[in-house]
C-alpha positions as YAML, in Angstrom:
chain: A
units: angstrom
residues:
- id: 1
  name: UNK
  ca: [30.43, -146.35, 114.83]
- id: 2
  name: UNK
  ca: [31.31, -146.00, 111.57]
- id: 3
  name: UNK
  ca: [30.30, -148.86, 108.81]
- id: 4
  name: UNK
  ca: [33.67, -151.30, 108.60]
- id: 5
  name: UNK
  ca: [32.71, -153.07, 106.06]
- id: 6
  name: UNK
  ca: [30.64, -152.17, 102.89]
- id: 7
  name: UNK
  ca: [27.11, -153.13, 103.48]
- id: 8
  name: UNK
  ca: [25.39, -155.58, 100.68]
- id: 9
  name: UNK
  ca: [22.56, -154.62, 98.75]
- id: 10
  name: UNK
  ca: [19.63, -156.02, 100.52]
- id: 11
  name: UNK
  ca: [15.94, -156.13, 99.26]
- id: 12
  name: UNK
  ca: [14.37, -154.54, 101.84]
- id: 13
  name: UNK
  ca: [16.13, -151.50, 103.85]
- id: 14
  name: UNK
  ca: [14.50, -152.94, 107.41]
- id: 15
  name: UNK
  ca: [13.89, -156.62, 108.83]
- id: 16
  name: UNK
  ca: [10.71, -158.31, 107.79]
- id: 17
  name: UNK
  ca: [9.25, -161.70, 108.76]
- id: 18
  name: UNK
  ca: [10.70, -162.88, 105.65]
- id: 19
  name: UNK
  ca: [13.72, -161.98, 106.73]
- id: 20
  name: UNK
  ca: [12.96, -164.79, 109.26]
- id: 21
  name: UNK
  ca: [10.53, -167.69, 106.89]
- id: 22
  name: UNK
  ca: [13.56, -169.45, 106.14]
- id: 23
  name: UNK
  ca: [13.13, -168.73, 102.63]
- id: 24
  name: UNK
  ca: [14.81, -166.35, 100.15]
- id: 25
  name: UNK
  ca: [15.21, -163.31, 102.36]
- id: 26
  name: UNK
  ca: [16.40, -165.74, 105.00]
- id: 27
  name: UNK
  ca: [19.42, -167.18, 102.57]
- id: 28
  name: UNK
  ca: [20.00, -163.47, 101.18]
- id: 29
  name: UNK
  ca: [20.32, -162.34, 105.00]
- id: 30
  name: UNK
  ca: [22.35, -164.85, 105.97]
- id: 31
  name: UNK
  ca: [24.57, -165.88, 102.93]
- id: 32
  name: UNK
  ca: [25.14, -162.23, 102.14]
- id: 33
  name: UNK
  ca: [25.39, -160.41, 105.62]
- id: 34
  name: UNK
  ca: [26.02, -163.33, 108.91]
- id: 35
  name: UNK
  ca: [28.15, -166.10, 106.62]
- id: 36
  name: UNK
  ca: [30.11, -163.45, 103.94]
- id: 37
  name: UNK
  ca: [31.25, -161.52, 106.85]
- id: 38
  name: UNK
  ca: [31.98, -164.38, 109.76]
- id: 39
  name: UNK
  ca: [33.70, -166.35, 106.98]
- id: 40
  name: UNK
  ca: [35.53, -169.44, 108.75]
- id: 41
  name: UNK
  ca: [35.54, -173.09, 107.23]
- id: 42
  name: UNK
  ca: [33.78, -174.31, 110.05]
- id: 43
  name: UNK
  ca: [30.67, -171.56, 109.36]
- id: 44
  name: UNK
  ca: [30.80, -171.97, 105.45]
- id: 45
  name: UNK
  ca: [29.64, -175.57, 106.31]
- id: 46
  name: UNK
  ca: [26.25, -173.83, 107.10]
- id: 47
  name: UNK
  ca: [25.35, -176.60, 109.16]
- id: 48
  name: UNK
  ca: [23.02, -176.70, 112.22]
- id: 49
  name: UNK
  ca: [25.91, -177.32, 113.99]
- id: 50
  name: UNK
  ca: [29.64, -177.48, 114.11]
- id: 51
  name: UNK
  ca: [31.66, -180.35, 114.32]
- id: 52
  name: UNK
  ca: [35.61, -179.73, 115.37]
- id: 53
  name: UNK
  ca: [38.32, -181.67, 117.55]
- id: 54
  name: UNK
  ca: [39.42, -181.04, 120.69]
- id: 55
  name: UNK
  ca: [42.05, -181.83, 123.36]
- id: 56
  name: UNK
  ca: [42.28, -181.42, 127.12]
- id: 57
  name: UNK
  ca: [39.65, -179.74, 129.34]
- id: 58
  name: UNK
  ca: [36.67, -177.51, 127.86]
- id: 59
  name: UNK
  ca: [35.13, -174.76, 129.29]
- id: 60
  name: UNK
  ca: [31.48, -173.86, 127.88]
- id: 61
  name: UNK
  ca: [29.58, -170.85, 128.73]
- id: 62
  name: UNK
  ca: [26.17, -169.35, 127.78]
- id: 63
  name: UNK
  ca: [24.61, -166.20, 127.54]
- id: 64
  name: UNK
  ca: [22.01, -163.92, 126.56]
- id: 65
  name: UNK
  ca: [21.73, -160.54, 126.19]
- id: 66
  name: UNK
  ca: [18.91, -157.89, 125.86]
- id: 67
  name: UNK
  ca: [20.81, -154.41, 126.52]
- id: 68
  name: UNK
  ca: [18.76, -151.58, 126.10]
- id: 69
  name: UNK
  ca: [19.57, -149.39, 124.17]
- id: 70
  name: UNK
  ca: [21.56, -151.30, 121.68]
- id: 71
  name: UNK
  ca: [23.97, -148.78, 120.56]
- id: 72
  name: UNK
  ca: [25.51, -146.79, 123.50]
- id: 73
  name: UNK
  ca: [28.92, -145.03, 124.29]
- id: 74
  name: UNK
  ca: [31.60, -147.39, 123.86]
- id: 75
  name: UNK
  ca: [29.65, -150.01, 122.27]
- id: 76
  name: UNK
  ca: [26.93, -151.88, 120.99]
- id: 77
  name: UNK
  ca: [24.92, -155.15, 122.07]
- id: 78
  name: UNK
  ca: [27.05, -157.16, 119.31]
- id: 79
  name: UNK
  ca: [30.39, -157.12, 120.89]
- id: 80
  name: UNK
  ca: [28.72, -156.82, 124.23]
- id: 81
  name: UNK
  ca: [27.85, -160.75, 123.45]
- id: 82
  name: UNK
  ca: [30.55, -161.52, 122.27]
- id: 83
  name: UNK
  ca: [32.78, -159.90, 124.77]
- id: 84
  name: UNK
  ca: [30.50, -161.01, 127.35]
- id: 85
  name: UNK
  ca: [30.62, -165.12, 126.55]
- id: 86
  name: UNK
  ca: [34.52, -164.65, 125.93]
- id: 87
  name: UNK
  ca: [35.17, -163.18, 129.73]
- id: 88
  name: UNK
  ca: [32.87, -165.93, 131.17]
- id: 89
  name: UNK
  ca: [34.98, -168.59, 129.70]
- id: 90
  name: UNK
  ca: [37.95, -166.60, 130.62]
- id: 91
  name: UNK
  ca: [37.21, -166.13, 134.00]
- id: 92
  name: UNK
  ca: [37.28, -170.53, 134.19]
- id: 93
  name: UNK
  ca: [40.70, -169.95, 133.37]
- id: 94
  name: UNK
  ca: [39.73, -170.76, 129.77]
- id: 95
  name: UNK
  ca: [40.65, -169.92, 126.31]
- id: 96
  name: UNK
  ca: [37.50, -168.97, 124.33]
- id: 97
  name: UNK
  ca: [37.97, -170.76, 120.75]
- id: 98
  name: UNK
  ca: [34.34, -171.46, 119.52]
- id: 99
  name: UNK
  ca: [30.93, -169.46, 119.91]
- id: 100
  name: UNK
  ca: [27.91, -170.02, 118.91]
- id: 101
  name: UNK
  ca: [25.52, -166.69, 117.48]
- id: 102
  name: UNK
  ca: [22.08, -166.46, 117.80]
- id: 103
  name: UNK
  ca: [19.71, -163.58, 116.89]
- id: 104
  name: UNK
  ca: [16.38, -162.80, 117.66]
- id: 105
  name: UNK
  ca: [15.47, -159.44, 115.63]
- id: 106
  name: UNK
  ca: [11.99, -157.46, 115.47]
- id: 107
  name: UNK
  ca: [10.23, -156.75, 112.44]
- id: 108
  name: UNK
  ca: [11.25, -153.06, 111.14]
- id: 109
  name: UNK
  ca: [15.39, -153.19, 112.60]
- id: 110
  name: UNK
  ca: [17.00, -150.73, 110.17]
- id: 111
  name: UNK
  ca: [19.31, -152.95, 108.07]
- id: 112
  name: UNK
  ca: [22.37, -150.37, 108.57]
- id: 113
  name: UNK
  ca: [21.58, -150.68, 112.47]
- id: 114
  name: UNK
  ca: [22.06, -154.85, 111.77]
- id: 115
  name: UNK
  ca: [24.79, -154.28, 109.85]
- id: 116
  name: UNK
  ca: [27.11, -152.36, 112.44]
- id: 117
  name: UNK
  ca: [25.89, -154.60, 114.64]
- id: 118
  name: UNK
  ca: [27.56, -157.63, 112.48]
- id: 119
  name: UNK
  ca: [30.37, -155.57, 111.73]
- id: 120
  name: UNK
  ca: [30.99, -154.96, 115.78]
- id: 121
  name: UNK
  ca: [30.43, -158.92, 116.22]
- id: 122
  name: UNK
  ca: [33.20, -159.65, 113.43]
- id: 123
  name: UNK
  ca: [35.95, -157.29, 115.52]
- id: 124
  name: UNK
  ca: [35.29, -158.70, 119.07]
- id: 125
  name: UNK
  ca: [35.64, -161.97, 117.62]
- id: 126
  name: UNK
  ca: [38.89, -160.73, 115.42]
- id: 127
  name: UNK
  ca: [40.07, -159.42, 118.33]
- id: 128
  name: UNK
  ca: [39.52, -162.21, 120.96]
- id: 129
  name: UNK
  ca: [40.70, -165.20, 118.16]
- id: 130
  name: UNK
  ca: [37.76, -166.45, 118.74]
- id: 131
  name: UNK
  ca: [35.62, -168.26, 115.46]
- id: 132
  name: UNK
  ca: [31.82, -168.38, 115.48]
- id: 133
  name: UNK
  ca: [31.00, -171.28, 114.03]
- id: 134
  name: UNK
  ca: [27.00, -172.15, 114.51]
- id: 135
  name: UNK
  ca: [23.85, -169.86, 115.11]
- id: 136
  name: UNK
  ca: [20.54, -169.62, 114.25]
- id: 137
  name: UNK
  ca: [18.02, -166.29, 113.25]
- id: 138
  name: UNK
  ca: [14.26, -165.65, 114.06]
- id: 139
  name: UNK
  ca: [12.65, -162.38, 113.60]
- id: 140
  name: UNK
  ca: [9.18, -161.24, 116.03]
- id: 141
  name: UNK
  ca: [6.70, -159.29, 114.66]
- id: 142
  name: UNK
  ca: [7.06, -155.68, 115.56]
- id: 143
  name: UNK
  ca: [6.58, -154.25, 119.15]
- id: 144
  name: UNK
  ca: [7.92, -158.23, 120.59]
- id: 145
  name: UNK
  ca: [11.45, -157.57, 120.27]
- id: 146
  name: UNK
  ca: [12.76, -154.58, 121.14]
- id: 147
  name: UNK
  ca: [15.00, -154.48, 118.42]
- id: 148
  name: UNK
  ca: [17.07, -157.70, 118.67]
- id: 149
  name: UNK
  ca: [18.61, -159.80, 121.09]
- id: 150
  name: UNK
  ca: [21.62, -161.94, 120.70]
- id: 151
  name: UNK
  ca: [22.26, -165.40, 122.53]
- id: 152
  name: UNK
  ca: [25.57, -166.76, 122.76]
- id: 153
  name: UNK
  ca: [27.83, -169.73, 123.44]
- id: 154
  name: UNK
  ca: [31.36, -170.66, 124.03]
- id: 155
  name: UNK
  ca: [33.64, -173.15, 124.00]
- id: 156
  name: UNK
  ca: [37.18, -172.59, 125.29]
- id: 157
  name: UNK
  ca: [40.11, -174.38, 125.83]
- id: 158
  name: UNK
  ca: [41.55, -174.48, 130.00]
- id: 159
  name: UNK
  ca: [44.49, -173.54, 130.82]
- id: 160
  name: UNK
  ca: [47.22, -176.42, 131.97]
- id: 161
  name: UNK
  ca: [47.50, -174.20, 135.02]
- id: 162
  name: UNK
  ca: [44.06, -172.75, 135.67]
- id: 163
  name: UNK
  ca: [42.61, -174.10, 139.08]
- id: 164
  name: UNK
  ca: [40.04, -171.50, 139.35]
- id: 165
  name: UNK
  ca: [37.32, -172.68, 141.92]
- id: 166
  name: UNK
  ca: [35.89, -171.29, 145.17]
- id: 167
  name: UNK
  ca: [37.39, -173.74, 147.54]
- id: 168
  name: UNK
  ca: [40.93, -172.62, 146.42]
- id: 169
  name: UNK
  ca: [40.11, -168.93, 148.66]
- id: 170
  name: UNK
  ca: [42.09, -168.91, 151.69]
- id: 171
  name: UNK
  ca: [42.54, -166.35, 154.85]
- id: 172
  name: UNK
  ca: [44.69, -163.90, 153.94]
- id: 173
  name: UNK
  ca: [44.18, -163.76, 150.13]
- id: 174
  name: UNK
  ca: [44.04, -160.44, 148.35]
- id: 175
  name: UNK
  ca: [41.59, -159.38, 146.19]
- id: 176
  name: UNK
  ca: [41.98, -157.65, 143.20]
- id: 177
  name: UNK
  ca: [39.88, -155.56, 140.83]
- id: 178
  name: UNK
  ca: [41.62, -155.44, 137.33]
- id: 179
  name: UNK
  ca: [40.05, -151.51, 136.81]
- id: 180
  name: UNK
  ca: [37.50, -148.80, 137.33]
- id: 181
  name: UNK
  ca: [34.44, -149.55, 138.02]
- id: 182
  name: UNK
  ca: [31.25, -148.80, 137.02]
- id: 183
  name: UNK
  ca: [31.77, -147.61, 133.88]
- id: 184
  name: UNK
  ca: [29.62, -149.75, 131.51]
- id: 185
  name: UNK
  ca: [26.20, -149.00, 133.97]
- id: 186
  name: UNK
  ca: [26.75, -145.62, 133.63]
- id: 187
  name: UNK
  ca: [27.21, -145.49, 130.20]
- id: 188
  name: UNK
  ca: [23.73, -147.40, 129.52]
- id: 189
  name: UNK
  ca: [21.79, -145.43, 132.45]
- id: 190
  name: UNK
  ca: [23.41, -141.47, 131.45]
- id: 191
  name: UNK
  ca: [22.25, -142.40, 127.76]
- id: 192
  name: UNK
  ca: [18.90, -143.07, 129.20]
- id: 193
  name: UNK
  ca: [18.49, -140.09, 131.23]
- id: 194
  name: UNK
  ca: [20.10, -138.14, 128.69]
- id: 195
  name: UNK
  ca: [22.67, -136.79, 130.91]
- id: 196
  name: UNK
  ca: [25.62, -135.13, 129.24]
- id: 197
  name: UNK
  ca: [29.07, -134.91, 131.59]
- id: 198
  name: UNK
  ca: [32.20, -132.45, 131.06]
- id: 199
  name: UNK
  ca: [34.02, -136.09, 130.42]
- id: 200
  name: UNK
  ca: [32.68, -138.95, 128.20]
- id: 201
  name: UNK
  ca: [31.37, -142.14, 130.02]
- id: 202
  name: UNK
  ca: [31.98, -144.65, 128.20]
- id: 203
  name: UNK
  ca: [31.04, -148.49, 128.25]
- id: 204
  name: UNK
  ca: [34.31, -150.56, 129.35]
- id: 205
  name: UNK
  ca: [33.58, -153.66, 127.05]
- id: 206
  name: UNK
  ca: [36.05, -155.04, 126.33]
- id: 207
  name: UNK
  ca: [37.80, -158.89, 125.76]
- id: 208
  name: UNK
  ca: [39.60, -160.75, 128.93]
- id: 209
  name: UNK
  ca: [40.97, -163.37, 127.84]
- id: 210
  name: UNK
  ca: [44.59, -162.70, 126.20]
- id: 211
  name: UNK
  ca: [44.95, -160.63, 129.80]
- id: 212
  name: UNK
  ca: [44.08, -163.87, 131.32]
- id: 213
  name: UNK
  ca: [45.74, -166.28, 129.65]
- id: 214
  name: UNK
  ca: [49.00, -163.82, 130.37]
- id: 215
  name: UNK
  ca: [48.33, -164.37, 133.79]
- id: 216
  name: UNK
  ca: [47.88, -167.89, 134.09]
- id: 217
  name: UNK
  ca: [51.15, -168.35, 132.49]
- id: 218
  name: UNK
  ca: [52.92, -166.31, 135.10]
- id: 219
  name: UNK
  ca: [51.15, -166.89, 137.88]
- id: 220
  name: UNK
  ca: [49.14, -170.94, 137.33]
- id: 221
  name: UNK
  ca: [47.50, -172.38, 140.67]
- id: 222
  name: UNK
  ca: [48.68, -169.27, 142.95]
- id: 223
  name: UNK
  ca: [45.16, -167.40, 141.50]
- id: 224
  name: UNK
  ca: [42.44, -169.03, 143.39]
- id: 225
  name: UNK
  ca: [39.43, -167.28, 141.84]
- id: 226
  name: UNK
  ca: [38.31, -165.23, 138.52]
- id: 227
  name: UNK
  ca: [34.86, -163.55, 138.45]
- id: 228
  name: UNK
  ca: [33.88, -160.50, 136.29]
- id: 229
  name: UNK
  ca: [31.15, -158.00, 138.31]
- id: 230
  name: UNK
  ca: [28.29, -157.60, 135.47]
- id: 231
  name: UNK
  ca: [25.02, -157.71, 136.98]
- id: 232
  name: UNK
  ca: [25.19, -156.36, 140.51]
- id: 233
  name: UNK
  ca: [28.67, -154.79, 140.22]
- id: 234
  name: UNK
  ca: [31.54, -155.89, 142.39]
- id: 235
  name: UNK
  ca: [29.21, -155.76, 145.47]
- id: 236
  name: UNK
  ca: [27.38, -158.48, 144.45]
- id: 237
  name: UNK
  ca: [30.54, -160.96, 143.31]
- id: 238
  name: UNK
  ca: [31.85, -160.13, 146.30]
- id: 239
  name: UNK
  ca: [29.41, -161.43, 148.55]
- id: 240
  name: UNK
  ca: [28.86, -164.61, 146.39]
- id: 241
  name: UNK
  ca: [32.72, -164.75, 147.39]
- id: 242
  name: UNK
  ca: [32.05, -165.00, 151.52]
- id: 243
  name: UNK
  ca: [28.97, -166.95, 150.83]
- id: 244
  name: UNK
  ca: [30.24, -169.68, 148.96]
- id: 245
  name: UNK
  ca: [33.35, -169.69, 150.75]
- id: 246
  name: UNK
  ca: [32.14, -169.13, 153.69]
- id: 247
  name: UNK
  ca: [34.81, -166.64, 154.70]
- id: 248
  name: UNK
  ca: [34.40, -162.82, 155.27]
- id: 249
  name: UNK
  ca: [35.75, -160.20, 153.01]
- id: 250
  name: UNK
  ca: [36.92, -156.90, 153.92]
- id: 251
  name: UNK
  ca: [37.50, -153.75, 151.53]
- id: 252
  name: UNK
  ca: [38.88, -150.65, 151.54]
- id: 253
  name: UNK
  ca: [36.19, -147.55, 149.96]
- id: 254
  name: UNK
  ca: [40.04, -145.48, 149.45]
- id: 255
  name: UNK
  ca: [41.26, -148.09, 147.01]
- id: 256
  name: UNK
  ca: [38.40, -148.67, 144.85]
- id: 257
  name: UNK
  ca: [38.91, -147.43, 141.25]
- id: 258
  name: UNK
  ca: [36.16, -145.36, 139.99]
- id: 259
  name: UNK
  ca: [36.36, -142.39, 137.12]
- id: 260
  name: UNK
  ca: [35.77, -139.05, 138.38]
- id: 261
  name: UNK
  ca: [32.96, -138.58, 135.69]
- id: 262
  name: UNK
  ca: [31.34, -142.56, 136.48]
- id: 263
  name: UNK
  ca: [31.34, -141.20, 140.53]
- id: 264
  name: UNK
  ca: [30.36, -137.69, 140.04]
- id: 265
  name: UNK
  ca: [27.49, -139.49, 137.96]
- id: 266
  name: UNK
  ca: [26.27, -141.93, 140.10]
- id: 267
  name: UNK
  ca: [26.15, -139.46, 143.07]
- id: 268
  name: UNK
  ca: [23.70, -137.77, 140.44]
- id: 269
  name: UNK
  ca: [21.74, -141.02, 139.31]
- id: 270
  name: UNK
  ca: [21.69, -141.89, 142.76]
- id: 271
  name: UNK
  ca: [23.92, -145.27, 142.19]
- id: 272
  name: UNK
  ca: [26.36, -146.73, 144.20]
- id: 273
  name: UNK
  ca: [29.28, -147.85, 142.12]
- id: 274
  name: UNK
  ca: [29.87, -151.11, 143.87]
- id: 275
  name: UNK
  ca: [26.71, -152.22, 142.44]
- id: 276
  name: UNK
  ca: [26.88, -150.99, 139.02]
- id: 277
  name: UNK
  ca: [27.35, -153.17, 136.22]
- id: 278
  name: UNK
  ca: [31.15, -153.73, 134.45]
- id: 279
  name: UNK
  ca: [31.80, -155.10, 131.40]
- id: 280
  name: UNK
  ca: [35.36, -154.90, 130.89]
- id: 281
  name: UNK
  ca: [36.95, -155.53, 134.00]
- id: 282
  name: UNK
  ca: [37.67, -158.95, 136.51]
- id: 283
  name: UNK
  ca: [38.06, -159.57, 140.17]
- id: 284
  name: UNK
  ca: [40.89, -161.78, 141.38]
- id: 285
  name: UNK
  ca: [41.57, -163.80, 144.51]
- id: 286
  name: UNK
  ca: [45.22, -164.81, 144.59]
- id: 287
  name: UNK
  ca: [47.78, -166.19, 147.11]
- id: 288
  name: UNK
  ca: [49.46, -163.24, 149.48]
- id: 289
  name: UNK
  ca: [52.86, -163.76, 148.16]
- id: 290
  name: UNK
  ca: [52.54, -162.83, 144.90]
- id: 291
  name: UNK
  ca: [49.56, -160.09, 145.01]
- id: 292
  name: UNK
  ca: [51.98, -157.12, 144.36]
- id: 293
  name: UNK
  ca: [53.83, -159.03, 141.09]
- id: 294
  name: UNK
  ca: [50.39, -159.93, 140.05]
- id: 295
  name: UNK
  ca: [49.53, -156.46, 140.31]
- id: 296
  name: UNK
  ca: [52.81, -155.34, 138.54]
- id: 297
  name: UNK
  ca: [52.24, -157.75, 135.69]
- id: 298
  name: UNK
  ca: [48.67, -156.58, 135.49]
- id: 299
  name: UNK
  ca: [49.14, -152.95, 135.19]
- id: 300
  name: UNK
  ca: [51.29, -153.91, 131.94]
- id: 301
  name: UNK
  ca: [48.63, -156.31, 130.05]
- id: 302
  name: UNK
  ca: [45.73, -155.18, 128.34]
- id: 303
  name: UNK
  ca: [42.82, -153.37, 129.97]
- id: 304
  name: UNK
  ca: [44.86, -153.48, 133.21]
- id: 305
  name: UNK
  ca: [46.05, -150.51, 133.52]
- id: 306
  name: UNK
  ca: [44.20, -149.04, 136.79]
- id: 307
  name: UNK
  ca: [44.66, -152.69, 138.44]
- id: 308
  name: UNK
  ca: [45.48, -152.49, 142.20]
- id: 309
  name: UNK
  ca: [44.64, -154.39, 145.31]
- id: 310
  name: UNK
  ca: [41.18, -153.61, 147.09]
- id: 311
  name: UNK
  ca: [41.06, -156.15, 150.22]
- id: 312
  name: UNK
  ca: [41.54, -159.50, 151.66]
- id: 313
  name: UNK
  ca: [39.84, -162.78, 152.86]
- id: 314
  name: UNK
  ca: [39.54, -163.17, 156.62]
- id: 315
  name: UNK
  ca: [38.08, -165.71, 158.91]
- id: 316
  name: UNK
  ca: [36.46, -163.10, 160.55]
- id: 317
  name: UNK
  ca: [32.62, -162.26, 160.05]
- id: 318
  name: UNK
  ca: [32.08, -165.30, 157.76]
- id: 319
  name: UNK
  ca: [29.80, -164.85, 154.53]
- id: 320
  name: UNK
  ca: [29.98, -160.60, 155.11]
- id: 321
  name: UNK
  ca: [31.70, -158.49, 152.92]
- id: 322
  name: UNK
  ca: [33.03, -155.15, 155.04]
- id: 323
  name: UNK
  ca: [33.90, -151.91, 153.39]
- id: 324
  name: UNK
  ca: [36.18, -149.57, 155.32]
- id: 325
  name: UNK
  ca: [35.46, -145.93, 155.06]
- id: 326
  name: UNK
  ca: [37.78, -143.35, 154.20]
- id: 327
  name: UNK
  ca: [36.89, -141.98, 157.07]
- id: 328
  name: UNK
  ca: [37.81, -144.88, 159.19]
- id: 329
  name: UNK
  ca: [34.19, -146.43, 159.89]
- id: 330
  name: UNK
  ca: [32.71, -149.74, 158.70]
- id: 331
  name: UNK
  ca: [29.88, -150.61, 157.34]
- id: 332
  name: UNK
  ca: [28.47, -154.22, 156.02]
- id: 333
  name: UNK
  ca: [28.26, -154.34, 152.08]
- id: 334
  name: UNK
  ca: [25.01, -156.66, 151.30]
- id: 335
  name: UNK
  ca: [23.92, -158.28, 148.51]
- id: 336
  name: UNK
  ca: [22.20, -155.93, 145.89]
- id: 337
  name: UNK
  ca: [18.18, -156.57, 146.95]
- id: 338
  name: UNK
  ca: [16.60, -156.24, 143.75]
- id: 339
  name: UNK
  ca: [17.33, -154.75, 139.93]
- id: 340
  name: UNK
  ca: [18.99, -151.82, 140.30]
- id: 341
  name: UNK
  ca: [19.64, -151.30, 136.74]
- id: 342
  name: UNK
  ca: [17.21, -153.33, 134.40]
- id: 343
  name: UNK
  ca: [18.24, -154.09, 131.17]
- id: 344
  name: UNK
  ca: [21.93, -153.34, 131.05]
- id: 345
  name: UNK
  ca: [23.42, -156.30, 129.35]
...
């Protein structure tokens, strides 16, 4: 990713513990790189924290994230966070309006490697309306970092509409998957391999919550449930689904929406994509009546594109989730066992 913004002249061209003493280097860092370029008046109070009115329900959300590597196709760990906190709140049926940023950096970071990284947090935020208004900065010596890791959190406004809890799931719901799958684990675990593909794999990062929000207003209480599949991939949501509801969920393999690169490479990495993380997409559970128009509407938001219907609820085989073949058999989809991919947001 090209530099958006012109890096300042810094004293050093790498992180040092100074950088993190709270003393000159720490102002220089911080007045000239985190505050010049996440200008808002609630940030220029430089203030431990962040004092603002608000009206109606909140959502809040928090989140930490350690990707590794921190620059990979289609992204980098700064919008990942910030991407990342703004979907959680979204998927409460929530407007994200405030975050809080948080680094902690290693000793010896390039400074032009921080500074896309800033520059990448400044456009997710510009692009989800979202203002960061609080956050704090440590640096670790060298070798206890890993580069840097970013914690975030958000504040968001709900929805009038938005009734977006686990009891709402009823027999016969449909479930929906807003795109392909599997995209962002792939990314992060071909980069690692260094496996190169006739197509790019790219991360799908990406913001939720004007998609969302789109939705709500169409469709209010008749979507029951919002989840995004990070960690443990739409496998894994889904059986948190039956658990917690306490119904059974079947699928159908024929109608889940994976790239022909993303499957051709998991067959290769030995991944199944139903357990691989997303970044960019979100599952919905919405009332029978209106799952085609929901799909409709989808298809022509944001990022919804490849949306389509890929099951039901059932009162049948409570707390399983079923996958029909495309070959006609059945087989019980369980809840991912351990890590399958460490480290991948």
């Amino acid at each position: 990713m090209e530099l958006q913004c012109p890096m300042p002249k810094f004293d050093f061209d790498v992180i040092t513990l100074g950088h993190g003493s709270g003393g000159i280097l720490t102002h220089q860092l911080l007045n000239s790189g985190v505050f010049a370029l996440l200008a808002n008046p609630l940030l220029d109070e430089k203030h431990d924290g962040a004092v603002f009115e608000a009206n109606g329900k909140i959502a809040f959300s928090a989140d930490s994230y350690v990707v590794s590597p921190i620059f990979f196709p289609g992204g980098n760990i700064g919008e990942l966070a910030i991407n990342g906190t703004v979907n959680d709140l979204a998927m409460c049926g929530a407007a994200a309006k405030y975050l809080s940023l948080s680094f902690i950096i290693e000793e010896g970071l390039p400074m032009t490697d921080f500074w896309k990284i800033l520059n990448s947090i400044q456009q997710a935020a510009s692009d989800a309306n979202v203002h960061i208004v609080t956050g704090d900065t440590k640096v670790v010596e060298k070798g206890k970092g890993d580069g840097i890791f970013i914690n975030t959190s958000g504040i968001g406004f709900l929805h009038p509409e938005a009734s977006i809890h686990v009891s709402n799931i009823k027999k016969g719901d449909k479930i929906i998957i807003s795109g392909n799958i599997a995209s962002h684990g792939v990314a992060i675990m071909s980069l690692r391999q260094g496996l190169e593909f006739e197509s790019d794999i790219i991360s799908d990062t990406a913001n939720l919550n004007h998609t969302v929000i789109a939705l709500l207003d169409k469709f209010g209480q008749q979507i029951h449930f919002l989840r995004d599949p990070t960690r443990g991939g739409v496998a894994t949501v889904l059986n948190e689904i039956a658990k917690d509801s306490n119904t059974g969920v079947n699928i159908l393999q024929n109608k889940l929406p994976v790239d022909e690169g993303v499957s051709s490479a998991c067959e290769i990495l030995g991944l199944d994509p139903l357990y691989v993380a997303n970044e960019g997409i979100f599952i919905a559970i919405v009332a029978v009546d209106v799952a085609d128009d929901f799909v409709t509407a989808l298809k022509q938001l944001p990022f919804g594109a490849n949306a389509t219907t890929i099951g039901e609820i059932t009162d049948q085989h409570p707390k399983q989730v079923i996958l029909k073949s495309s070959i006609g058999g059945s087989r019980v989809v369980s809840m991912l066992p351990g890590e399958q991919l460490p480290r991948i947001c």
